[in-house]
N, C-alpha and C positions, 0 to 999 in steps of 0.2 A: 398539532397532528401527532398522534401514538403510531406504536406497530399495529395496531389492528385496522385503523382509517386507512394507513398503508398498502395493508394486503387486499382493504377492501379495493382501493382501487385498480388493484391486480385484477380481481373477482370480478367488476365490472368490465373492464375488457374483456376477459373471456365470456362474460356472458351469464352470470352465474349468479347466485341470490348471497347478498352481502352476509356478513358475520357480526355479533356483538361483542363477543370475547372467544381467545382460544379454544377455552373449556367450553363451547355450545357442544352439543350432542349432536354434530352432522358431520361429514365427511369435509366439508368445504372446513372448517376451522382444523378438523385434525389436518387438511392439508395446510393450512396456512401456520398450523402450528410446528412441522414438521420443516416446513423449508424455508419461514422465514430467517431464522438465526443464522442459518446455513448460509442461507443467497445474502443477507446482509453483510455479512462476513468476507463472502465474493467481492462483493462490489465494495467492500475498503481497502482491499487486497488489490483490485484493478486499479488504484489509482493510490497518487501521493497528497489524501483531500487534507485542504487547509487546518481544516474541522476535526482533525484523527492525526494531525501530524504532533509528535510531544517529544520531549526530550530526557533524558534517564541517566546520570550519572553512575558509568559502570563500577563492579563494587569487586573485587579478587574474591576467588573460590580462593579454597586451602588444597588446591588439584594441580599437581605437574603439569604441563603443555602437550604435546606429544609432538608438538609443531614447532622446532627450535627457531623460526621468524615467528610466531607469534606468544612469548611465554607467559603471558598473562590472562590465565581464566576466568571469564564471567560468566554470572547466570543472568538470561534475559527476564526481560518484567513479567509481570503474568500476563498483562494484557494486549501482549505483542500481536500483532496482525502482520507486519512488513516489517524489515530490516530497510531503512531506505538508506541513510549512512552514521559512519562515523564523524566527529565536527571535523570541518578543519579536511575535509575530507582524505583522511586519515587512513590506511589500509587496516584489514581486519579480515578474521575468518571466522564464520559458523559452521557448528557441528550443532545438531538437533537444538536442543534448548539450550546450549552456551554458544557464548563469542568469544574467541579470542583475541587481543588487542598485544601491540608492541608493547606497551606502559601505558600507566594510568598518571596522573588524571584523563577520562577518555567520556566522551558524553555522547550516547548515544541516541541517532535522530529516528522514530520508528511511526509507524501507522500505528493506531492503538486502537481496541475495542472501543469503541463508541455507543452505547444502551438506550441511551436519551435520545430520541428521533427529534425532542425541540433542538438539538445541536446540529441536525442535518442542514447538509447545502439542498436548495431547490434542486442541484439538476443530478444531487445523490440518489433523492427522493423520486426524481422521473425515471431515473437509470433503472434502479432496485423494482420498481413497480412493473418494467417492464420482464426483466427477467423473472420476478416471480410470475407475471402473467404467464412466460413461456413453460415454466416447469408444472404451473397447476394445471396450465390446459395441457400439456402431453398428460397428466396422471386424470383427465377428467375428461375433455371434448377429444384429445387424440386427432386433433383438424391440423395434418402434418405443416398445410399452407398457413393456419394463423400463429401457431407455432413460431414458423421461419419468421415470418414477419414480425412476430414480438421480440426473436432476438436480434432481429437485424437492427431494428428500432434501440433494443440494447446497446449494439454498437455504436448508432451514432449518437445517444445521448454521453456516451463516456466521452466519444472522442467531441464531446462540444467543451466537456465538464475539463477535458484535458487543453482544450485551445481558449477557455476563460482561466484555467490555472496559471495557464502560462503568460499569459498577459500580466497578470495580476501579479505575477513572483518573477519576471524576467529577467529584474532586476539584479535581486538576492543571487541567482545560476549564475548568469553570464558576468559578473564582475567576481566572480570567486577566482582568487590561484588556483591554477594547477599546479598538482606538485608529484614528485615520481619518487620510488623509493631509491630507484638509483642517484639523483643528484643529494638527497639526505644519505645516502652512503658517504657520498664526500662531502656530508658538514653544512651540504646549502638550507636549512631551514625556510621557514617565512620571509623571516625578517633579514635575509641575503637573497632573496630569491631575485633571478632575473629570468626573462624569455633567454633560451637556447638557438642557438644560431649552427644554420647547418653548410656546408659550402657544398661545390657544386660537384656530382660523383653520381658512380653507379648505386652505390650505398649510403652515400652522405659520412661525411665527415663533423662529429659534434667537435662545436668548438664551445668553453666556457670561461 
């Protein structure tokens, strides 16, 4: 399947006579040409897809910090879609196109532009058809009621795309350390790490 089989099946939901390429000479491809990249873009941005997740070894600008916890400058990849984290889950800040990290080595986990539709998940590919259906028929049929229902329909293909990711990776999440930047103030790393114990109080009491 391409981006154009894609939009077409947008184009049949609303109702509308299919496309062969972008570049056809009718309104339905300049829309499909207009808001496909756009609404694809959305919908890698909506979610952490398995298919879009990569990893970037961050690389020091030759640029001061302005942030004295974080003094290390990077520039993000070009084809960043989401910051989803640092490894290690590691603290960090962004300012526009840079990150900045405590220290490097720092490897950065992201959503990435994805081009190739043969790389899409099934339920990427039912999400995105549905939103584009909703944006061509507001710029075409303007049928406020099929509208709402194509993005409702948006919503819950994510949130399936989110409750099969989650299965799939529950593992990788829920057995990761947590870690705070306050116990690494005093020295505890990974490889000291223990759970924190709180006694009992209006505010709690850490003990370590």
């Amino acid at each position: 399947m391409d981006s154009v089989a894609i939009c077409n099946l947008a184009l049949m939901l609303v109702g509308i006579p299919a496309i062969t390429s972008f570049n056809d000479e009718n309104n339905n491809a300049k829309l499909c040409k207009t808001f496909y990249p756009v609404l694809r873009d959305r919908v890698l941005r909506d979610h952490t897809w398995s298919f879009a997740t990569a990893f970037y070894e961050l690389q020091a600008l030759d640029e001061t910090s302005a942030d004295p916890d974080y003094e290390v400058v990077c520039a993000l990849p070009g084809d960043l879609i989401r910051v989803i984290e640092i490894a290690d889950n590691r603290p960090y800040r962004r300012i526009e196109n840079k990150i900045m990290v405590e220290e490097l080595p720092a490897t950065l986990v992201y959503t990435r532009r994805v081009e190739d539709p043969g790389l899409y998940d099934e339920t990427f590919v039912e999400a995105l058809q549905y939103l584009l259906a909703a944006e061509i028929g507001m710029s075409n049929t303007r049928d406020t009621q099929l509208i709402a229902l194509f993005r409702q329909e948006y919503d819950k293909r994510l949130a399936l795309a989110r409750s099969i990711d989650s299965q799939e990776n529950r593992f990788a999440v829920q057995n990761r350390p947590k870690r705070s930047r306050w116990i690494f103030g005093r020295g505890q790393g990974v490889e000291n790490y223990r759970p924190v114990k709180w006694t009992q109080g209006t505010e709690g009491k850490q003990e370590v």
